[in-house]
C-alpha positions as CSV (number, residue, x, y, z in Angstrom):
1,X,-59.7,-12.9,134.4
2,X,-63.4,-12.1,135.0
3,X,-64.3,-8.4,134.5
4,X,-64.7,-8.0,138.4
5,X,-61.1,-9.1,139.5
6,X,-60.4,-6.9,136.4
7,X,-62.1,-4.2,138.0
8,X,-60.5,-4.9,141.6
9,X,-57.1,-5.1,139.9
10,X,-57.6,-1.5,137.8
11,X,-58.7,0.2,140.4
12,X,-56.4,-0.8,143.2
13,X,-53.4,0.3,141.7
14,X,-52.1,3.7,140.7
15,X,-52.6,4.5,136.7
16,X,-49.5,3.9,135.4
17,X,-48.7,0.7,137.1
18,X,-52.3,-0.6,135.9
19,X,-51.9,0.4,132.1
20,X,-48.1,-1.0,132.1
21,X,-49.6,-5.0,133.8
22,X,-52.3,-4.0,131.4
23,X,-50.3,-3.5,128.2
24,X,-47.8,-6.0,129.2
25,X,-50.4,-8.8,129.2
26,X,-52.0,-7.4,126.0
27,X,-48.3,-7.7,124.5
28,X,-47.7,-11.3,125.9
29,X,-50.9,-12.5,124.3
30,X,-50.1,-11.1,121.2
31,X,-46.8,-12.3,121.2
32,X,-47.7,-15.6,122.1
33,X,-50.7,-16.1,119.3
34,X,-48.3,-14.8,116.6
35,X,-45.3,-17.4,117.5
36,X,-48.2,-19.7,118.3
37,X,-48.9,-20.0,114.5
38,X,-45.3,-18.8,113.0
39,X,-44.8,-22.5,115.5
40,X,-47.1,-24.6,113.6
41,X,-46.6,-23.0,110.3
42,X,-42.7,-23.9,110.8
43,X,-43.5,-27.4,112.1
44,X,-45.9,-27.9,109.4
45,X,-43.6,-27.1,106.3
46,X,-40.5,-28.7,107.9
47,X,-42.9,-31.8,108.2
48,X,-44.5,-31.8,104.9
49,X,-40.8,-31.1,102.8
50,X,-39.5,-34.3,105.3
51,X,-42.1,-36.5,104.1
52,X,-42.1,-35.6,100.6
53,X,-38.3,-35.7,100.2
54,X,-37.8,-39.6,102.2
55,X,-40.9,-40.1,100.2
56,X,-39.9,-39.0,96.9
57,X,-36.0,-41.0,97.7
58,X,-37.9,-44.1,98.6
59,X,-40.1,-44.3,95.1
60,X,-37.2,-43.7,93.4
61,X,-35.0,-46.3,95.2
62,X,-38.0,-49.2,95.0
63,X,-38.0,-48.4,91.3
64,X,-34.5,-48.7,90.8
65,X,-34.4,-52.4,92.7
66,X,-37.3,-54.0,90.9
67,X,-35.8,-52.7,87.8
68,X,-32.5,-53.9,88.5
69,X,-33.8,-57.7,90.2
70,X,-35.8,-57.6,86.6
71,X,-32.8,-56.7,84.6
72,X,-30.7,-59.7,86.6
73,X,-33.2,-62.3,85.9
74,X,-33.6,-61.6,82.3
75,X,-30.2,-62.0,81.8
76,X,-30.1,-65.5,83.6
77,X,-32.9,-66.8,81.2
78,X,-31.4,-65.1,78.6
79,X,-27.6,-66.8,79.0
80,X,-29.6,-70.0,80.6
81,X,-27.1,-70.5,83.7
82,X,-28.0,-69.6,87.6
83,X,-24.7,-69.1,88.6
84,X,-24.2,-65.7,89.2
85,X,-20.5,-66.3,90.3
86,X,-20.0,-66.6,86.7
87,X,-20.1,-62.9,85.7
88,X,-19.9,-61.1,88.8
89,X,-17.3,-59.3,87.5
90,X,-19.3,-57.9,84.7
91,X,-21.6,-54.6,85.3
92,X,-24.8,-56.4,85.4
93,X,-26.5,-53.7,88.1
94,X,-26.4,-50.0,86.6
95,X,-25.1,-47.2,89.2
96,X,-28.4,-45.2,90.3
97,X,-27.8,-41.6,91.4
98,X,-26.6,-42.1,94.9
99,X,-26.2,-45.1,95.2
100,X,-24.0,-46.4,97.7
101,X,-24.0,-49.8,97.1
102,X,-25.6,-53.4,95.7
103,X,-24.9,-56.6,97.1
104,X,-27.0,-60.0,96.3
105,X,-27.0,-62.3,99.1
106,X,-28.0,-66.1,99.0
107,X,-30.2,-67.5,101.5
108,X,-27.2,-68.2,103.7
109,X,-26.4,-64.8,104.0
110,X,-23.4,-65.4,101.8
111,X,-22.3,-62.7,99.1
112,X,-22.6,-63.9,95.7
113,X,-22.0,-60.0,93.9
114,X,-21.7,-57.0,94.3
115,X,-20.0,-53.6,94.3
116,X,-20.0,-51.0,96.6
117,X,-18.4,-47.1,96.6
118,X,-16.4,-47.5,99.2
119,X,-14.7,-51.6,99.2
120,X,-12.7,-51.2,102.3
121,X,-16.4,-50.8,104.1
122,X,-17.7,-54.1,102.5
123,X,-17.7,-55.9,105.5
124,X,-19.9,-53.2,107.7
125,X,-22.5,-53.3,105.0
126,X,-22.9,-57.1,104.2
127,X,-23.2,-57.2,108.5
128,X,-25.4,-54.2,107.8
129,X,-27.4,-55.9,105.4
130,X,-27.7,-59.3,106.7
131,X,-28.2,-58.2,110.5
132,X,-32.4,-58.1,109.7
133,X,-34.2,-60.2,107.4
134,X,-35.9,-57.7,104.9
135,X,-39.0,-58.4,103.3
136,X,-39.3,-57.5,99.3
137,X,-40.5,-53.9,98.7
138,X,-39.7,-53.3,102.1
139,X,-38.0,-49.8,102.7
140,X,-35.5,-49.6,105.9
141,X,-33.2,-47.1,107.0
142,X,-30.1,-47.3,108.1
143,X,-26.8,-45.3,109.8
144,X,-23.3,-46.4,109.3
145,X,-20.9,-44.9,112.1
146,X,-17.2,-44.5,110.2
147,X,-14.3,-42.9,111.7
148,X,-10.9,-42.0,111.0
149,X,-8.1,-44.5,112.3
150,X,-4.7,-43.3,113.0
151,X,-2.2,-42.3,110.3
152,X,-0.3,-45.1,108.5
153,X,-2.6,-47.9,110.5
154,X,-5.5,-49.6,109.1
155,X,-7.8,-49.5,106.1
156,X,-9.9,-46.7,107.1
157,X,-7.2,-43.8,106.4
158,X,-8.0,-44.1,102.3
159,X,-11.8,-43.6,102.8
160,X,-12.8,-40.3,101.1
161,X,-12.1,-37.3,102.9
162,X,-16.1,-36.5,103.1
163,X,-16.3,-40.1,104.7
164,X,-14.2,-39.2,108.1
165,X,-15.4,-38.7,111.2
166,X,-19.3,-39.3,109.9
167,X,-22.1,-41.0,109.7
168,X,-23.8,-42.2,106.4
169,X,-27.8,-42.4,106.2
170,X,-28.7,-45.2,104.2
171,X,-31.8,-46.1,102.5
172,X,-32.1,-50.2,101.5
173,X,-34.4,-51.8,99.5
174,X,-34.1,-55.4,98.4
175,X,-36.0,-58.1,96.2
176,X,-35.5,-61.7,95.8
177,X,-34.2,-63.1,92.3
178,X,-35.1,-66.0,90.8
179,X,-34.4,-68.3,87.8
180,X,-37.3,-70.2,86.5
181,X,-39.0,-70.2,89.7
182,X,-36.3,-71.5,91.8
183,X,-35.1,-68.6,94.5
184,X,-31.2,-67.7,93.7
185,X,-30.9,-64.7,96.3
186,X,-31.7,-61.5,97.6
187,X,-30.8,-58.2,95.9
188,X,-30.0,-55.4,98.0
189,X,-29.4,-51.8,97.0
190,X,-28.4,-49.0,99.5
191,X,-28.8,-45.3,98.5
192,X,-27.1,-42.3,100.1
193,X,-29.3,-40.2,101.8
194,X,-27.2,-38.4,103.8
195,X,-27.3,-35.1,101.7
196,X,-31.4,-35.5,102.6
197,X,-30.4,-35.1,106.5
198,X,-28.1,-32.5,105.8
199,X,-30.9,-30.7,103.7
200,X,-33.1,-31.4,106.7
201,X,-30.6,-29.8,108.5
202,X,-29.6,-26.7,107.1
203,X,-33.7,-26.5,106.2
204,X,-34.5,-26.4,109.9
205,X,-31.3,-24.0,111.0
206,X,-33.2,-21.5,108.0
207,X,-36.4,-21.5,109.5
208,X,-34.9,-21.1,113.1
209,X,-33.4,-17.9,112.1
210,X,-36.3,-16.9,110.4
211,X,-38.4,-17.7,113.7
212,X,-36.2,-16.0,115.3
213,X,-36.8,-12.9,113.0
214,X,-40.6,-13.3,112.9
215,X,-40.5,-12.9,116.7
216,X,-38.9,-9.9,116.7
217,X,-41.2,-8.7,114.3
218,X,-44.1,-10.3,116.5
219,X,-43.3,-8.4,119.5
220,X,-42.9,-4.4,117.8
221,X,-46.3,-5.6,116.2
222,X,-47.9,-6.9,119.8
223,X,-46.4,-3.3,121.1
224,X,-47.8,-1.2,118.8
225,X,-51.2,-3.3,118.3
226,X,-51.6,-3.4,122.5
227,X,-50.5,0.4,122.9
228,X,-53.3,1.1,120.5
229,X,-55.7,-1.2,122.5
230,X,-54.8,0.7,125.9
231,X,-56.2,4.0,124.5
232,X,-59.3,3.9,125.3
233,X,-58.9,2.2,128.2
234,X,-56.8,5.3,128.8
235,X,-59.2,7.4,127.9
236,X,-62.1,5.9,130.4
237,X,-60.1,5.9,133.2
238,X,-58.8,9.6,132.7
239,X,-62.8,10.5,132.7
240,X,-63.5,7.9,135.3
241,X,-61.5,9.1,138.0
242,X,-62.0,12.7,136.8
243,X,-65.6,12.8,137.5
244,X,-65.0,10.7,140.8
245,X,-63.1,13.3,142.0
246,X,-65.1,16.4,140.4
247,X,-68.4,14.3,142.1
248,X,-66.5,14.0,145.0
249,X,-65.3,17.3,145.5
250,X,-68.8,19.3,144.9
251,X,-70.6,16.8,147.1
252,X,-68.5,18.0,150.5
253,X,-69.9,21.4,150.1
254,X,-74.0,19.9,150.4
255,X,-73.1,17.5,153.4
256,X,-71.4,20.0,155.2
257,X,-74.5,22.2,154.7
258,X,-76.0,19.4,155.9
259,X,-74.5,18.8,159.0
260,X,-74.3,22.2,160.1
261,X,-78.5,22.4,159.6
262,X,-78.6,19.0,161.7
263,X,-76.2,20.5,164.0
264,X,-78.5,23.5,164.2
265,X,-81.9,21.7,164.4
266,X,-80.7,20.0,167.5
267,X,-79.4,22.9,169.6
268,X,-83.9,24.2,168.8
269,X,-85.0,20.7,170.7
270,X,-86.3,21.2,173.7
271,X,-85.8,17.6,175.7
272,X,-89.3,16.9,175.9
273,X,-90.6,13.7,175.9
274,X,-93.1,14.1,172.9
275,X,-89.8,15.4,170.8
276,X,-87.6,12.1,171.6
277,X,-88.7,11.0,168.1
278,X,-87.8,13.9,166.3
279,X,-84.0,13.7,167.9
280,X,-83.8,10.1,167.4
281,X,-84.3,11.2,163.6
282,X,-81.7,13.9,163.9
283,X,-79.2,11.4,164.9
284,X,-79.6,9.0,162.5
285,X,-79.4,11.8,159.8
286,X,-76.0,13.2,161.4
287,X,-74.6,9.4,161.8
288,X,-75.4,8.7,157.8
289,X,-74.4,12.3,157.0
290,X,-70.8,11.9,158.4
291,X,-70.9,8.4,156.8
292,X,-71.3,10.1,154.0
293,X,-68.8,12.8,154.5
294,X,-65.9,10.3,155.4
295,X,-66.7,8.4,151.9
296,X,-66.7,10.9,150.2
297,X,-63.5,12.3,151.8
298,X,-61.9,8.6,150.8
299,X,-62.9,9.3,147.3
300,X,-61.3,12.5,147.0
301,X,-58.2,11.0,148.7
302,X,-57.8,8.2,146.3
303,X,-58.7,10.3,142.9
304,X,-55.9,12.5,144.0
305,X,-53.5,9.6,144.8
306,X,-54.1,8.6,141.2
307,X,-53.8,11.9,139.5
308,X,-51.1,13.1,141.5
309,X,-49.0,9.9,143.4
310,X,-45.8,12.2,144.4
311,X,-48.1,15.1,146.0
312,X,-46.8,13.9,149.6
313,X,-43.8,16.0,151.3
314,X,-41.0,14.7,153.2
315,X,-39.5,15.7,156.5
316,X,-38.4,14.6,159.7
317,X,-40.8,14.6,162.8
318,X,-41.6,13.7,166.2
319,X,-44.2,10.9,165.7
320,X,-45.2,10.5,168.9
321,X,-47.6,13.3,169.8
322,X,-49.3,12.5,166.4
323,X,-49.4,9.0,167.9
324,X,-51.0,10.1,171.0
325,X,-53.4,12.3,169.1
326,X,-54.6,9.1,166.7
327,X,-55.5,7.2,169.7
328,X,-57.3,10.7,171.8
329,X,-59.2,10.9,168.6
330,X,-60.9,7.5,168.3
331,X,-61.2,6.7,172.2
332,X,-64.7,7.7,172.4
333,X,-65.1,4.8,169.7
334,X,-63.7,2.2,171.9
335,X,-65.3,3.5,175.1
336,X,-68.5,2.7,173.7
337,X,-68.0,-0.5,172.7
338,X,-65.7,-1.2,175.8
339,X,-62.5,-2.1,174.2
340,X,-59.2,-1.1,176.0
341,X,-57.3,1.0,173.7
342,X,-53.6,0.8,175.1
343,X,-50.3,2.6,173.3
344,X,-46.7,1.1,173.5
345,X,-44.0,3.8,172.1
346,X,-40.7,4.9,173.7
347,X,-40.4,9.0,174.6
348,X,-38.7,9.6,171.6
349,X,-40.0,8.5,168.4
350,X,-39.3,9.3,165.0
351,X,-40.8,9.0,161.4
352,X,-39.6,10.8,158.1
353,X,-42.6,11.6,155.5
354,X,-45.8,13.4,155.4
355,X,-46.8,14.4,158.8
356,X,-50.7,14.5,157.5
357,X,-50.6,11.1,155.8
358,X,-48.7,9.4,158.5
359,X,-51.0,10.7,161.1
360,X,-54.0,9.1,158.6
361,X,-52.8,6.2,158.8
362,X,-52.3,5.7,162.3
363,X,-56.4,6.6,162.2
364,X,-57.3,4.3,160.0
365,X,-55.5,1.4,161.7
366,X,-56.6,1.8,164.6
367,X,-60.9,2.9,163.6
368,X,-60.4,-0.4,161.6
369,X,-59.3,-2.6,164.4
370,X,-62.0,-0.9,166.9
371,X,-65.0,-1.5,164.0
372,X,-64.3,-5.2,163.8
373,X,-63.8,-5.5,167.7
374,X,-66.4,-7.2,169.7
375,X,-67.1,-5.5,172.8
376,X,-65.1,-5.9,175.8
377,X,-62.4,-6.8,173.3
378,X,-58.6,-4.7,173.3
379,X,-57.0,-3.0,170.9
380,X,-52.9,-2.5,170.9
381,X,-50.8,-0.1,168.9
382,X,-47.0,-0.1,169.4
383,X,-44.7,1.9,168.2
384,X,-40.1,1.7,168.0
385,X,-37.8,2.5,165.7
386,X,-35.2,-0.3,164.3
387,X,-32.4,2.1,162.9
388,X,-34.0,4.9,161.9
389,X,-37.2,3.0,160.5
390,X,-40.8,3.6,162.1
391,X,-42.7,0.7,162.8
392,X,-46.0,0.8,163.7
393,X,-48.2,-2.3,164.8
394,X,-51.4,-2.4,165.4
395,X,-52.9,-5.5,167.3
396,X,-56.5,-6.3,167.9
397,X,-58.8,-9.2,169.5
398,X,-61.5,-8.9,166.7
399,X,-62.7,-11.2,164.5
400,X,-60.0,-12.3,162.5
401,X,-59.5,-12.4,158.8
402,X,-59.6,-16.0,156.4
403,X,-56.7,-17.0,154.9
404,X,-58.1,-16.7,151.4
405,X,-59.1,-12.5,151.8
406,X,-55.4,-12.1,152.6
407,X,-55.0,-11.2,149.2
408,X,-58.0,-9.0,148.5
409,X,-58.5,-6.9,151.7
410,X,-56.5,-3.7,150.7
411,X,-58.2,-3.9,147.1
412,X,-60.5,-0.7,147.1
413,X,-64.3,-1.9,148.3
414,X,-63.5,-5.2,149.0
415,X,-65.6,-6.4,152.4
416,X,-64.6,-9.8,153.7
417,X,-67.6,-9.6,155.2
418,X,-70.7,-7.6,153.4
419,X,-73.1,-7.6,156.2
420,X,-71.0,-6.9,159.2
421,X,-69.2,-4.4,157.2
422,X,-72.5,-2.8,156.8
423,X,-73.4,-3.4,160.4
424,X,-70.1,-1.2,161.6
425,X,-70.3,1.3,158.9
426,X,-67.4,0.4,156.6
427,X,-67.5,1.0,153.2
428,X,-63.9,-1.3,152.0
429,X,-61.9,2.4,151.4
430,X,-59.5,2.5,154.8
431,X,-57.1,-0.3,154.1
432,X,-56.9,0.2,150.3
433,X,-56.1,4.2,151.1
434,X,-53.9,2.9,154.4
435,X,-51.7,1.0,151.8
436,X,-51.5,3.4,149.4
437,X,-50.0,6.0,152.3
438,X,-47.2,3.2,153.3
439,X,-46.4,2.3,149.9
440,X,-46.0,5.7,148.8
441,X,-43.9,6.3,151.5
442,X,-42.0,3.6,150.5
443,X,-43.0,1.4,152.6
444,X,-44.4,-2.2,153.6
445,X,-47.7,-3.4,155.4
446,X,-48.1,-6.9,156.3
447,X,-51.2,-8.9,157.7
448,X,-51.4,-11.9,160.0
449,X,-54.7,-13.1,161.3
450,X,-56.6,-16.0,162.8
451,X,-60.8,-16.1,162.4
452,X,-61.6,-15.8,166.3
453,X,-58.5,-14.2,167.4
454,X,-58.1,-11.3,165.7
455,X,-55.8,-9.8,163.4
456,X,-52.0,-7.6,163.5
457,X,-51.2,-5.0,161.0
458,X,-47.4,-4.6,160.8
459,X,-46.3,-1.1,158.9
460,X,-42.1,-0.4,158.2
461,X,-41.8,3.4,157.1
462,X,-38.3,3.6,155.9
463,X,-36.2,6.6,156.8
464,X,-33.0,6.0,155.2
465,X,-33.0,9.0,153.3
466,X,-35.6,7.1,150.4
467,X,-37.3,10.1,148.0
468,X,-41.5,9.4,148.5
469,X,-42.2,8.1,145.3
């Protein structure tokens, strides 16, 4: 977010809502750079103990092969005879810490000795170990699915009780053997790493839960560190909108000086000719002067709507005649520029809220709509009640509003258009003040426009009993 849609976002909102979006992001951010790194620091360390461990099994495992393969053909030169047959029944191959089995295979795949931990699974690891030819030195790692048969059927009910219902990670290494430089077989050792995966395991479940802590942790420190971030942003707000509204307030005193010694100059004119110049002047001072005075008047409005959101009463009125007043009030605006100002309401209309506000926002609907009407143009406002909700539309033939200023035309000072804004004397205040009247209320204002054809404003003021918040 650049600093002016952070700007447009601060200042259309009231204070509280602001600092909470404000201290939420702040939170989120904190939050999600702190789990960020806990994230990689957790990936990292689970990564690094993986490698190191498989690493560390498969040194070990390499060793013990070529040591064993070694040990087998030493004692073939040694006792001259190739024929492993012979002595397979003698403990030739020394049990290695985990190790789940040995087998040495000839080239056609056929068992010439071995042992293994388990001997009714003999037949699942010779298919294990002959189902890929396996280069020497060459690490590989296999699974072996066992389950539980039923009771009193089949070999599988004396495995070990650890072994039911499991799977077994192996590790196999293997290395051919040969006698005076003719090839007798292939030795193959399996290890059992299964207590690796289970360390793996249990590992990850441990830094899970500790993630899990850390986060908690993470978000009291994002709170504390983003409350701490908001207070002076707190701070220069609170002096912000103070002085708009101190400024604001001291300068309605000088303009209405002002206008009363326009006011006053004018009535001393005598209609001459030669004096046509001077009241030509006087005019354009009263027409800036009242700009003037309106802005200002918004100003003071809006610093008060942000100091004090719940100043608005509530009661039950007649809306009508207030109705009928808006649209007495800003006919001479629409006679100049031609536009026929029409007013749809039943007899009976009415509106629960501040009489005041209400009545401002009717005005400032309706001076909108007539500012950005061509002449000869028409201007609608209609008026019913659906239950005991007011609804107030106000329809125009203007210029229309693009699609993408939807979003941004009841931020405060936003102009769709800068110079024709300028031209009609806006100053981007009416629709952000306008919304905060119907959302105080309670309410909802909706927009639907087409460049060309103008634009509708749609208001709902509840009246179901809803407290003005």
């Amino acid at each position: 977010m650049n600093l002016l849609s952070f700007i447009r976002a601060f200042t259309n909102r009231s204070e509280k809502d602001v600092f909470k979006r404000t201290q939420g992001r702040l939170t989120r951010t904190y939050s999600g750079l702190i789990m960020l790194f806990l994230i990689v620091f957790i990936f990292i360390v689970y990564s690094v103990l993986y490698v190191v461990i498989l690493k560390n099994q498969e040194h070990e495992l390499q060793s013990l092969v070529n040591q064993e393969a070694s040990f087998i053909e030493d004692y073939l030169v040694k006792n001259e005879q190739k024929d492993l047959r012979e002595f397979q029944n003698q403990e030739v191959v020394f049990a290695g810490v985990n190790q789940y089995f040995y087998y040495v295979v000839n080239s056609n795949g056929e068992l010439i000795m071995g042992n293994e931990a388990n001997h009714q699974l003999r037949p699942d690891l010779l298919s294990l170990v002959n189902a890929r030819l396996q280069r020497d030195n060459e690490i590989r790692k296999e699974i072996l699915h066992i389950e539980a048969g039923p009771k009193g059927r089949g070999r599988k009910m004396e495995f070990r009780p650890r072994e039911f219902n499991q799977d077994i990670h192996l590790m196999i290494a293997s290395r051919s053997i040969y006698y005076k430089g003719q090839f007798i077989g292939n030795l193959y050792i399996g290890k059992d790493i299964t207590f690796a995966y289970q360390l793996f395991h249990w590992l990850l479940m441990i830094l899970v839960m500790l993630g899990i802590v850390f986060f908690g942790a993470a978000v009291y420190m994002s709170v504390v560190m983003s409350k701490r971030a908001m207070v002076p942003i707190t701070g220069a707000f609170t002096r912000q909108r103070e002085f708009v509204a101190d400024a604001s307030h001291e300068l309605r005193t000088p303009l209405s000086v002002l206008l009363s010694s326009i006011d006053a100059m004018e009535m001393t004119i005598e209609p001459a000719k030669e004096e046509a110049f001077v009241g030509k002047l006087l005019t354009n001072m009263r027409q800036e002067v009242k700009r003037m005075t309106n802005l200002v008047s918004d100003l003071l409005t809006l610093a008060r709507s942000d100091a004090n959101p719940n100043e608005l009463s509530k009661e039950t009125f007649e809306f009508r005649p207030h109705a009928e007043k808006a649209v007495e009030s800003v006919g001479p605006l629409a006679a100049e520029k031609e536009i026929a100002l029409s007013m749809q309401a039943p007899n009976s209309l009415t509106a629960t809220g501040d009489q005041q506000r209400l009545s401002q926002l009717l005005y400032i609907l309706l001076d909108n709509a007539i500012k950005y009407t061509p002449t000869g143009g028409k201007v609608k406002l209609s008026l019913s009640n659906e239950g005991k909700d007011l609804y107030i539309s106000v329809q125009d033939t203007g210029i229309g509003i693009k699609q993408e200023d939807f979003e941004h035309i009841f931020e405060r000072f936003y102009r769709a258009d800068k110079s024709r804004t300028r031209q009609v004397g806006g100053h981007g205040l009416g629709l952000s003040i306008a919304k905060w009247i119907v959302e105080t209320h309670g309410g909802t204002i909706k927009l639907s426009s087409k460049v060309g054809e103008g634009s509708t404003f749609v208001v709902r003021i509840p009246s179901r009993g809803q407290e003005i918040h």
